[in-house]
LUMVO-525676 format. One record per residue (C-alpha): residue number from 1; x, y, z. Coordinates in pm, whole numbers, plus 50000, padded with zeros to 5 digits. Layout:
k NUM px X py Y pz Z;
...
% end
This chain:
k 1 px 51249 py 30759 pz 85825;
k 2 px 51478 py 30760 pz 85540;
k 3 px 51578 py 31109 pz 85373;
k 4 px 51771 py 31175 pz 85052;
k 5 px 51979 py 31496 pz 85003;
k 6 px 52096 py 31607 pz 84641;
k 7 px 52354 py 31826 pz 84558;
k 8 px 52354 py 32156 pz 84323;
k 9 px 52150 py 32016 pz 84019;
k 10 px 52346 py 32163 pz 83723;
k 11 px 52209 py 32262 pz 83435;
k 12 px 52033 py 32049 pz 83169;
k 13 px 52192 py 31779 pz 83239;
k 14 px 52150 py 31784 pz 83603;
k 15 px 51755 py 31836 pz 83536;
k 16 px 51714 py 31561 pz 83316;
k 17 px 51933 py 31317 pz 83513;
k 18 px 51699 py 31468 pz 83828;
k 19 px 51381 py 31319 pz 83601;
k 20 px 51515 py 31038 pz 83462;
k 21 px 51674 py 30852 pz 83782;
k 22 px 51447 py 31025 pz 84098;
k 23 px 51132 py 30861 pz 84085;
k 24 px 51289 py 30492 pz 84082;
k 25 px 51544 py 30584 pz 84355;
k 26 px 51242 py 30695 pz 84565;
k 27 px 51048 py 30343 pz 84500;
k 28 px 51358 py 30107 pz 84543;
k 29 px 51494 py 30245 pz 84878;
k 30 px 51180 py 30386 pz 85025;
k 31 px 51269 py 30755 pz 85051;
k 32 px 51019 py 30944 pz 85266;
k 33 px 51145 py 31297 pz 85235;
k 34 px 51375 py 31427 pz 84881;
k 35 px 51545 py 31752 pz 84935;
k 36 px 51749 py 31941 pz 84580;
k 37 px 51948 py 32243 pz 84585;
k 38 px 51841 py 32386 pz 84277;
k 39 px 52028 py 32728 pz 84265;
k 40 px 52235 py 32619 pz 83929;
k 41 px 51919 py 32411 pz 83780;
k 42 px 51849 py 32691 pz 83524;
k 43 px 52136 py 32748 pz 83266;
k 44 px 52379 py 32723 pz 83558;
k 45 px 52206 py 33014 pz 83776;
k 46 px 51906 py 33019 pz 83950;
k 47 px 51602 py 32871 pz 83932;
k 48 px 51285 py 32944 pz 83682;
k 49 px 50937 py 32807 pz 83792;
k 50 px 50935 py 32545 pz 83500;
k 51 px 51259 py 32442 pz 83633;
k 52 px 51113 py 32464 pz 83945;
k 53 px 50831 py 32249 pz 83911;
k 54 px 51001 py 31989 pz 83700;
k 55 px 51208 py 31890 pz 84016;
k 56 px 50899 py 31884 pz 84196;
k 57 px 50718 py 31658 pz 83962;
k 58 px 51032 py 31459 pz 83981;
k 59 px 50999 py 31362 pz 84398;
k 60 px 51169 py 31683 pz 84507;
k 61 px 50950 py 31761 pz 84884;
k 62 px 51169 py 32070 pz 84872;
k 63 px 51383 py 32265 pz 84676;
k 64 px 51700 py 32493 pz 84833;
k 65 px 51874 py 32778 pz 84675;
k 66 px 52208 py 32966 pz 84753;
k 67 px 52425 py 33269 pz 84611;
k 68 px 52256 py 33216 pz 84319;
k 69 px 51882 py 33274 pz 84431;
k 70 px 51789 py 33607 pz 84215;
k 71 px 51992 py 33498 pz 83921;
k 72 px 51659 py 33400 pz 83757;
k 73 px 51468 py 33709 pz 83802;
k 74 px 51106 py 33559 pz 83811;
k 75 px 51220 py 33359 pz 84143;
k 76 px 51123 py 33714 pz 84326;
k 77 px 50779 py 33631 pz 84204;
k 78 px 50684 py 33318 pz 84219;
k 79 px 50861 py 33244 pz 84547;
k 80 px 50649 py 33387 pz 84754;
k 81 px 50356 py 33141 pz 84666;
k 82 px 50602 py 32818 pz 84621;
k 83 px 50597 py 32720 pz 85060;
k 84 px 50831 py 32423 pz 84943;
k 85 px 51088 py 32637 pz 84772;
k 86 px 51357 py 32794 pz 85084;
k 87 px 51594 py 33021 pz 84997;
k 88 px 51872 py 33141 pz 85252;
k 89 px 51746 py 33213 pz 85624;
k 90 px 52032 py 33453 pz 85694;
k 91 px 51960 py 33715 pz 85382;
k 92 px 51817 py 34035 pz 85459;
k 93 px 51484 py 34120 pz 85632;
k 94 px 51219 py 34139 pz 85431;
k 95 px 51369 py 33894 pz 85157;
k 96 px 51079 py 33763 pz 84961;
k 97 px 51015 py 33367 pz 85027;
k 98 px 51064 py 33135 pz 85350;
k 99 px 51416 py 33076 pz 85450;
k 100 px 51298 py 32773 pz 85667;
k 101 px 50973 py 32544 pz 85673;
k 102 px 50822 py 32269 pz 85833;
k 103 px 50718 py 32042 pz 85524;
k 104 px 50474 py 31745 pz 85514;
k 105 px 50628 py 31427 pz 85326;
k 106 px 50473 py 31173 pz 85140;
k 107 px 50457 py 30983 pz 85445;
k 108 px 50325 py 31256 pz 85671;
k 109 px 50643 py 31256 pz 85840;
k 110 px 50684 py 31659 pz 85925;
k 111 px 51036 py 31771 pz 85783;
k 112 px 51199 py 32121 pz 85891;
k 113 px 51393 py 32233 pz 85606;
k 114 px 51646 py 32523 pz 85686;
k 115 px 51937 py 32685 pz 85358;
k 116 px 52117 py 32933 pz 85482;
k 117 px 52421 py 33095 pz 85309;
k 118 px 52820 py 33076 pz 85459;
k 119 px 53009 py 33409 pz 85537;
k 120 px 53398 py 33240 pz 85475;
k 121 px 53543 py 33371 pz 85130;
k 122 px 53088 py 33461 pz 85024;
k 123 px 52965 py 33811 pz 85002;
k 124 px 52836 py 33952 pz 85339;
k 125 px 52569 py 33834 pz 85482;
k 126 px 52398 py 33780 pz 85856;
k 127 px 52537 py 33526 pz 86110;
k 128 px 52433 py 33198 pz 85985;
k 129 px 52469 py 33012 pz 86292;
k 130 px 52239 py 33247 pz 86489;
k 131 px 51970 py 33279 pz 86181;
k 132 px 52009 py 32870 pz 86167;
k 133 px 51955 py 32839 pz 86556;
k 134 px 51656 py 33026 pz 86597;
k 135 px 51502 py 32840 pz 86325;
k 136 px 51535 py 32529 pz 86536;
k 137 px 51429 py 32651 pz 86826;
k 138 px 51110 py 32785 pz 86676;
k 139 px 51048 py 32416 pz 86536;
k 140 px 51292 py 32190 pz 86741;
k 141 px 51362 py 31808 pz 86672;
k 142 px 51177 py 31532 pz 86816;
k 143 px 50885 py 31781 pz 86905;
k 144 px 50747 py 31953 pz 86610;
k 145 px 50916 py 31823 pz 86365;
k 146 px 51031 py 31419 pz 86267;
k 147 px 51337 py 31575 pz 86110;
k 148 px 51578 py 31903 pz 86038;
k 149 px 51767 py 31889 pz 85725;
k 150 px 52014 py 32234 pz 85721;
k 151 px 52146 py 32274 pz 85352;
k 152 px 52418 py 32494 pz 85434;
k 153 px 52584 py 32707 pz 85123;
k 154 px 52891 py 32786 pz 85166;
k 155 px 53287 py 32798 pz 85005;
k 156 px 53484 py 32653 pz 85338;
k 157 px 53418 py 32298 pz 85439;
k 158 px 53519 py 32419 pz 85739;
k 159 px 53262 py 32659 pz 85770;
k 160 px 53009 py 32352 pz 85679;
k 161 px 53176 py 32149 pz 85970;
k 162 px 53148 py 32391 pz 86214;
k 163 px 52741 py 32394 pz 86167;
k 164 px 52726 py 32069 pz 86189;
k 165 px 52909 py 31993 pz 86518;
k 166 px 52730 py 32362 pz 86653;
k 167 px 52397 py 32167 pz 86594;
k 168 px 52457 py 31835 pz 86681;
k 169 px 52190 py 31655 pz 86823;
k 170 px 51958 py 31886 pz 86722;
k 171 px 51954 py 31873 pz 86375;
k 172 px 51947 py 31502 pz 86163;
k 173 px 52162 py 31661 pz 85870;
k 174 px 52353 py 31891 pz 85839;
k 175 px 52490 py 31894 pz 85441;
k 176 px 52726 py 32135 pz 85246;
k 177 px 52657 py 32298 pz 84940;
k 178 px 52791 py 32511 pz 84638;
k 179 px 53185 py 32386 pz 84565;
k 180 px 52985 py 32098 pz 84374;
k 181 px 53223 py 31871 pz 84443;
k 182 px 53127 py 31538 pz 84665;
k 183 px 53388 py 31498 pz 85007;
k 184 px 53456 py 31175 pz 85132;
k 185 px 53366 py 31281 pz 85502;
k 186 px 53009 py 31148 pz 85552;
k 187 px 52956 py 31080 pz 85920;
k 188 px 52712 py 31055 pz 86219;
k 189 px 52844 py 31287 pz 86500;
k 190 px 52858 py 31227 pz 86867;
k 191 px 52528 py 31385 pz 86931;
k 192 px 52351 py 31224 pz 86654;
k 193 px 52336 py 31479 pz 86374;
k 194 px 52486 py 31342 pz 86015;
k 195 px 52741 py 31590 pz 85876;
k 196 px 52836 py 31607 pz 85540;
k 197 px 53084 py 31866 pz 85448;
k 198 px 53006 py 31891 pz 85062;
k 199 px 52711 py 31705 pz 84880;
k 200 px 52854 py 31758 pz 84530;
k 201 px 52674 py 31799 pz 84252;
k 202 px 52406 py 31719 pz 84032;
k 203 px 52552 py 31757 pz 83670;
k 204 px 52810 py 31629 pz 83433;
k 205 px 53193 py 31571 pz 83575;
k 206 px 53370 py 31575 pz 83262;
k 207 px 53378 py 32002 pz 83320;
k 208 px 53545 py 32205 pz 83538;
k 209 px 53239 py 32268 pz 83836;
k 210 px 52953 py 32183 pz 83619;
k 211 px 53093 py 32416 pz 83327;
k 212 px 53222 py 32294 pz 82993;
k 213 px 53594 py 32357 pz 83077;
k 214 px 53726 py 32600 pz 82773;
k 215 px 53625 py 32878 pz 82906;
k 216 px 53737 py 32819 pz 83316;
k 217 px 54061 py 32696 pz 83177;
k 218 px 54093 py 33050 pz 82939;
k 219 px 54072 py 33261 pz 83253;
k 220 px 54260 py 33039 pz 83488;
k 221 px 54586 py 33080 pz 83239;
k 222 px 54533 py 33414 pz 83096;
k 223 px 54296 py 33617 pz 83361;
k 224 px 54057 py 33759 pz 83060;
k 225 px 53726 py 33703 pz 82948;
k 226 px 53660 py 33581 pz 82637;
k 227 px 53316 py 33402 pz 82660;
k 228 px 53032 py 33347 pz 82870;
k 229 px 53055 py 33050 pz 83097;
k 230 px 52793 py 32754 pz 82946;
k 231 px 52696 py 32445 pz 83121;
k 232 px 52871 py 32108 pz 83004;
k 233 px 52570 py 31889 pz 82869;
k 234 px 52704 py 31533 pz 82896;
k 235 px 52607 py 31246 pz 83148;
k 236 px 52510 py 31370 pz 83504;
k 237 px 52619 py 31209 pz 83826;
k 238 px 52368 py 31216 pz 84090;
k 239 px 52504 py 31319 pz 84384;
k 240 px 52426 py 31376 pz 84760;
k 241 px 52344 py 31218 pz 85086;
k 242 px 52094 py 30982 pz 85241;
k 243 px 52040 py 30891 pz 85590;
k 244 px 51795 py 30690 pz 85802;
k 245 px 51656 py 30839 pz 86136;
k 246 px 51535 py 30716 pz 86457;
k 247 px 51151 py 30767 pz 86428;
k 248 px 51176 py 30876 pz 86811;
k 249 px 51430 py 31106 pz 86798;
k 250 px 51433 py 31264 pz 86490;
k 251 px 51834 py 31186 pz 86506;
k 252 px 52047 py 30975 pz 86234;
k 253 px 52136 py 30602 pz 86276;
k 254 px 52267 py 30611 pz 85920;
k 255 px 52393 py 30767 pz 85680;
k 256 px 52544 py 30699 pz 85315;
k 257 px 52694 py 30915 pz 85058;
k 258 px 52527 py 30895 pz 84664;
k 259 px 52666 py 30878 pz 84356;
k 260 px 52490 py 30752 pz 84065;
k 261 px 52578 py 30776 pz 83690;
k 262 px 52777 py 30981 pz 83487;
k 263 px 53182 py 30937 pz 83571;
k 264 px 53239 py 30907 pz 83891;
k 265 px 53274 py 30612 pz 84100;
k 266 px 52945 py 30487 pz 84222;
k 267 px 52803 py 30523 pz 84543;
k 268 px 52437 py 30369 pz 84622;
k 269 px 52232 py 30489 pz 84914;
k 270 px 52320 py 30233 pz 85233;
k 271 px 52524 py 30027 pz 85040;
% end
């Protein structure tokens, strides 16, 4: 089963570079399962439903969110009905939407898809690690579901590492989100899980995270407002993680970092 993981889609230009490059990445290299973070997709925060939907129409099985889930405030609405839209497992009780799901693919492979939010330099939040586990076990690898992809949001690739060597062998990825910038660390671990600490982003490079660089720089040297932050607008760079799973075990026997377009150095899945 091959799977394909994209970062924090940025923006406009992380939607349209989403629409424009998805579908043919899907037919060349056979992807049966496409999972987005999409918490920055609209205007750098959040998610609206036409946003939403556009990364659906675009091959998107599921969509992931982060710190910046209620940013768009129709997301409280419209989440409840979306079952392929997860936001964080570890938020409150009684958060609207799913924070984990077992998804069909196009393939009718059965894909458990689990966000959940980091607690290292974040706001509070419940024990990911615990919220993460019991998700598993509810749905565990190998029986009820063909795969487990854990988008994990977090500041501290640390944090991100931990998760991944706490699940190993139970989950086939375990993936970093929210710095939005790609790490060099892609890997299969002992047990079988593939760990990646940060997937980067979906969005344009020449910024400073995803944001058109005046205005970071401004409060960087002087430590004062001036304007709002706006997303930069030029040529995204797809990027993210794909792997290839053992259709017995659910675990990874590959696994390639992705980066396509825009400014960085390229990357194609299982090159």
């Amino acid at each position: 089963m091959k799977l394909l993981f994209l970062g924090d889609v940025m923006g406009r230009s992380g939607r349209d570079a989403i629409s424009e490059r998805l579908p043919g990445l899907i037919a060349e290299y056979g992807f049966d399962f496409v999972v987005i973070n999409g918490e920055n997709a609209s205007h750098g925060r959040g998610l609206t439903e036409p946003h939403y939907k556009d990364l659906r129409a675009a091959g998107a099985d599921a969509v992931t969110l982060g710190d910046h889930a209620w940013d768009q405030r129709d997301t409280l609405g419209y989440i409840a009905r979306e079952p392929t839209l997860i936001r964080p497992v570890n938020m409150n009780t009684g958060t609207p939407g799913r924070g984990a799901n077992l998804i069909e693919g196009r393939n009718g492979h059965r894909v458990l898809v689990i966000n959940a939010l980091g607690r290292v330099f974040m706001d509070p939040i419940d024990d990911p690690f615990r919220a993460v586990e019991a998700a598993i076990a509810a749905c565990p690898l190998g029986e009820q579901a063909d795969a487990v992809i854990v988008d994990f949001h977090t500041e501290a690739t640390s944090e991100i590492q931990g998760m991944g060597f706490f699940l190993d062998g139970r989950a086939s990825l375990v993936v970093g989100t929210h710095t939005h910038i790609p790490t060099a660390d892609a890997r299969i671990l002992k047990g079988g899980t593939a760990l990646m600490a940060d997937a980067g982003m979906c969005g344009d490079f020449d910024s400073i995270i995803g944001m058109d660089a005046d205005e970071p720089l401004n409060r960087f040297l002087t430590g004062i407002p001036r304007e709002r932050f706006t997303p930069a607008d030029g040529e995204a760079t797809l990027c993210g993680v794909a792997i290839e799973t053992d259709p017995r075990t659910g675990i990874a026997i590959r696994v390639s970092p992705v980066r396509i377009g825009g400014t960085l150095s390229q990357a194609l899945p299982f090159a």
